[in-house]
N, C-alpha and C positions, 0 to 999 in steps of 0.2 A: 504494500500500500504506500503512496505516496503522498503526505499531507505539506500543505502549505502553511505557514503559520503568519502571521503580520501583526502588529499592532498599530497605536497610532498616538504612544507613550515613550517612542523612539527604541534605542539599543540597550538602555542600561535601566530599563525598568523591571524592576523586581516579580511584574507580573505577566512577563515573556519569560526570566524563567522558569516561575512555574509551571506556564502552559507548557512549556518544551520537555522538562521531567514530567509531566504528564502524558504525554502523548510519545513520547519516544519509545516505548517499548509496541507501537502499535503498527509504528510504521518507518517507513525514511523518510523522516522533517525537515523541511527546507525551512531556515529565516530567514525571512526577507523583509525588513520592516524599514520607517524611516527613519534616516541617520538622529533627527530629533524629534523633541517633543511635538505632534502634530494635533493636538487635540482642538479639535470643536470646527474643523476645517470641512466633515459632512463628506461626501463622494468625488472633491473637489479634483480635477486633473488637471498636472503640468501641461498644456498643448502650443504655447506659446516661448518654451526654454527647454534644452537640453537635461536630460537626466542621466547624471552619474552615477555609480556603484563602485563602490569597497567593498571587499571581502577581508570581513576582521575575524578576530578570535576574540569573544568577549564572556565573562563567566561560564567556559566551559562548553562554549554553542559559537559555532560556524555559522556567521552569519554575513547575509549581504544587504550592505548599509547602502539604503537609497536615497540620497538628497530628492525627495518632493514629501508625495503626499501617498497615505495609505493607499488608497486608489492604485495609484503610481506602483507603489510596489504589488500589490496583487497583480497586477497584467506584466510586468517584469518578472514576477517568481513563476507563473505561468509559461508565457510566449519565450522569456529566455534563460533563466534557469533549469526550471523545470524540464522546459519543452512539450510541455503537454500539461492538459487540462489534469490537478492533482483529486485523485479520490475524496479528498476533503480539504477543505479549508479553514482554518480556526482564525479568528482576531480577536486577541486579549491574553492574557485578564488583564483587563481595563482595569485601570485606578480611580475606581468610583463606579456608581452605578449608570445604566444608559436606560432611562424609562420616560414611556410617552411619545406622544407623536413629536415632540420635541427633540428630543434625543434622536429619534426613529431616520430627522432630517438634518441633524447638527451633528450627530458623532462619528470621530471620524473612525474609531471600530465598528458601528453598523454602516458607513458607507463602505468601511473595505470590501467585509461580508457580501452588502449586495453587489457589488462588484464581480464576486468570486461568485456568488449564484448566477448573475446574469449570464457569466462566461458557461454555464450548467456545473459548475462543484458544489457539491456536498457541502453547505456551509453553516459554522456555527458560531454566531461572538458572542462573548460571555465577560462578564463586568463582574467587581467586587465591591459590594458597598461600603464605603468607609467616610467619614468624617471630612468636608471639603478642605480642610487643614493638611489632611494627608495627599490629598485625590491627585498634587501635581509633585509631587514629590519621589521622584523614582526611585531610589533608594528604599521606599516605606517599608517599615517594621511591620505591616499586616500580615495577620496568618492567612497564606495563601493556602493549606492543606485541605481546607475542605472545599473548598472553590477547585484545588486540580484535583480532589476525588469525583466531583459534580463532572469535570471537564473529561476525565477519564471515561467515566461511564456512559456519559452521553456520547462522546467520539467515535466508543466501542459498536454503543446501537446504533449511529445513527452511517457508522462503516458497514454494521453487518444487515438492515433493514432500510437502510437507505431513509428517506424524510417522506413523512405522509403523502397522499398525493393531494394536491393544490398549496403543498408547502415550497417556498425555495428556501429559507433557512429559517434557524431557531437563533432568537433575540435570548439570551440568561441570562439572567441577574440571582447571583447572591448575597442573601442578605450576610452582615455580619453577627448576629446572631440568629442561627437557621434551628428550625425544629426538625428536622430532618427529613420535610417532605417539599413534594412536589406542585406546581400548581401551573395547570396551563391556564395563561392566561390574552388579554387585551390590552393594545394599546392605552395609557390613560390620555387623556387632550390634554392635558399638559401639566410640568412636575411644578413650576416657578410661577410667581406671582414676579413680572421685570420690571426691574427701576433701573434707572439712570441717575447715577449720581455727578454731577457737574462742582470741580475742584480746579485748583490753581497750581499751577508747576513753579519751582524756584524762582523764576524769571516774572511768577504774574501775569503766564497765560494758560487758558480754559486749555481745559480738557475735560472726556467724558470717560467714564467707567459704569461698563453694564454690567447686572448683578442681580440678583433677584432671589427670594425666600421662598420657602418650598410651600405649598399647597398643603392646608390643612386635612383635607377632607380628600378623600379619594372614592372613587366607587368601589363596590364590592364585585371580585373579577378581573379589579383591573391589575398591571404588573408592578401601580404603586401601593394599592393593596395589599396584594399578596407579601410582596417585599418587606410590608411593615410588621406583619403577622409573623415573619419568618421563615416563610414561605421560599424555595427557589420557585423564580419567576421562568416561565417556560412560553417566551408571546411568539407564535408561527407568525412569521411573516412573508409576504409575496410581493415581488419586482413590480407587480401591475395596480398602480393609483389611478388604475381607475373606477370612477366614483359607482359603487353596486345599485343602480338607479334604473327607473322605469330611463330607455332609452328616447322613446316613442314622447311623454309625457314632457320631457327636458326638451327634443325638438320642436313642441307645438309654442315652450314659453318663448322662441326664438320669432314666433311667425308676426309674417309681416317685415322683418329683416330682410331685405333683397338688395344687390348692387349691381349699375348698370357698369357690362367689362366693355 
């Protein structure tokens, strides 16, 4: 078996190497992540700048260091590494959780994922929930043991049964205190209440910093839910947004729109 592994917490983050002692024993792991920290940059791709690659030796894992973005390195570990589409894909463990349609469109471990589903792999990104004190902090002291037990087992099934059908990968989130079960879950609409705070730089000029407080209330179902329970979050996602709607119904709100060509 041949699995891809990427993140988007760069080289020297502590929760590539778990994933990598998780998954090593399953198959031959390619890493392929970005040289740096890339978070919150969503499925973004270099198309406008060359992209380089190092191959370093870093905590024990051979890895090829990609200046851009996770994106970037999913179709590089692919098309030239690899050379071929890998039986599975993993990105993470993420430093911090990735929940909600927010995350779903901002992170840039669920944009690698779809990336890697869209090419057809087997894909799974999988986050650890921790304290946003910790969440950019590579080095972090979190117990990653039961997050690469989660990632282990689920890599296992999802190698040897493949993903449901109308799934193209699975969104995880572990809590950091887990009860030891499982919950498939939904997107929630969103994890942040976002502010804007407007401050002053040495010099006495503006700048802006986004930031926002997390949602009190979640629904029951959803993967900010479950997460709080203790719950691993397990939310099926699919490449295709588009909107599950009366077709027919949506084109009548249009009528009356015509242009002369």
């Amino acid at each position: 078996m041949k699995i891809l592994l990427t993140n988007d917490d760069g080289l020297y983050s502590a929760g590539l190497k778990a994933a990598y002692e998780a998954l090593e024993q399953l198959g031959e792991v390619f890493v392929v992540a970005p040289a740096v920290q890339r978070s919150g940059v969503g499925r973004s791709l270099s198309i406008m700048e060359p992209i380089r690659v190092s191959e370093l030796k870093i905590n024990g894992m051979k890895i090829y260091a990609v200046d851009g973005t996770p994106t970037d390195s999913v179709i590089i570990g692919m098309y030239e590494i690899i050379g071929e589409i890998p039986d599975l894909t993993v990105s993470g463990i993420n430093l911090g959780e990735n929940l909600s349609t927010e995350a779903a469109t901002t992170s840039g471990t669920v944009g690698a994922a779809l990336e890697a589903a869209t090419h057809g792999s087997r894909t799974i990104a999988i986050s650890l929930q921790m304290p946003d004190v910790s969440k950019f902090e590579l080095t972090s002291k979190a117990d990653f043991s039961f997050a690469s037990k989660v990632l282990k087992d689920l890599a296992k099934l999802v190698l040897e049964k493949g993903l449901p059908e109308g799934v193209d990968l699975l969104n995880v989130n572990v809590p950091a205190r887990p009860n030891g079960k499982i919950a498939v879950t939904r997107l929630a609409r969103r994890m942040y209440i976002v502010s804007v705070e407007k401050r002053l730089d040495p010099r006495g000029r503006e700048y802006y910093w986004i930031h926002g407080d997390e949602v009190e209330d979640a629904e029951e179902g959803t993967d900010i839910h479950a997460l709080r329970l203790g719950y691993v979050s397990v939310t099926p996602l699919s490449i295709d947004l588009t909107a599950k709607v009366d077709f027919g119904k949506v084109g009548r709100w249009f009528n009356g729109l015509e242009w002369e060509v």
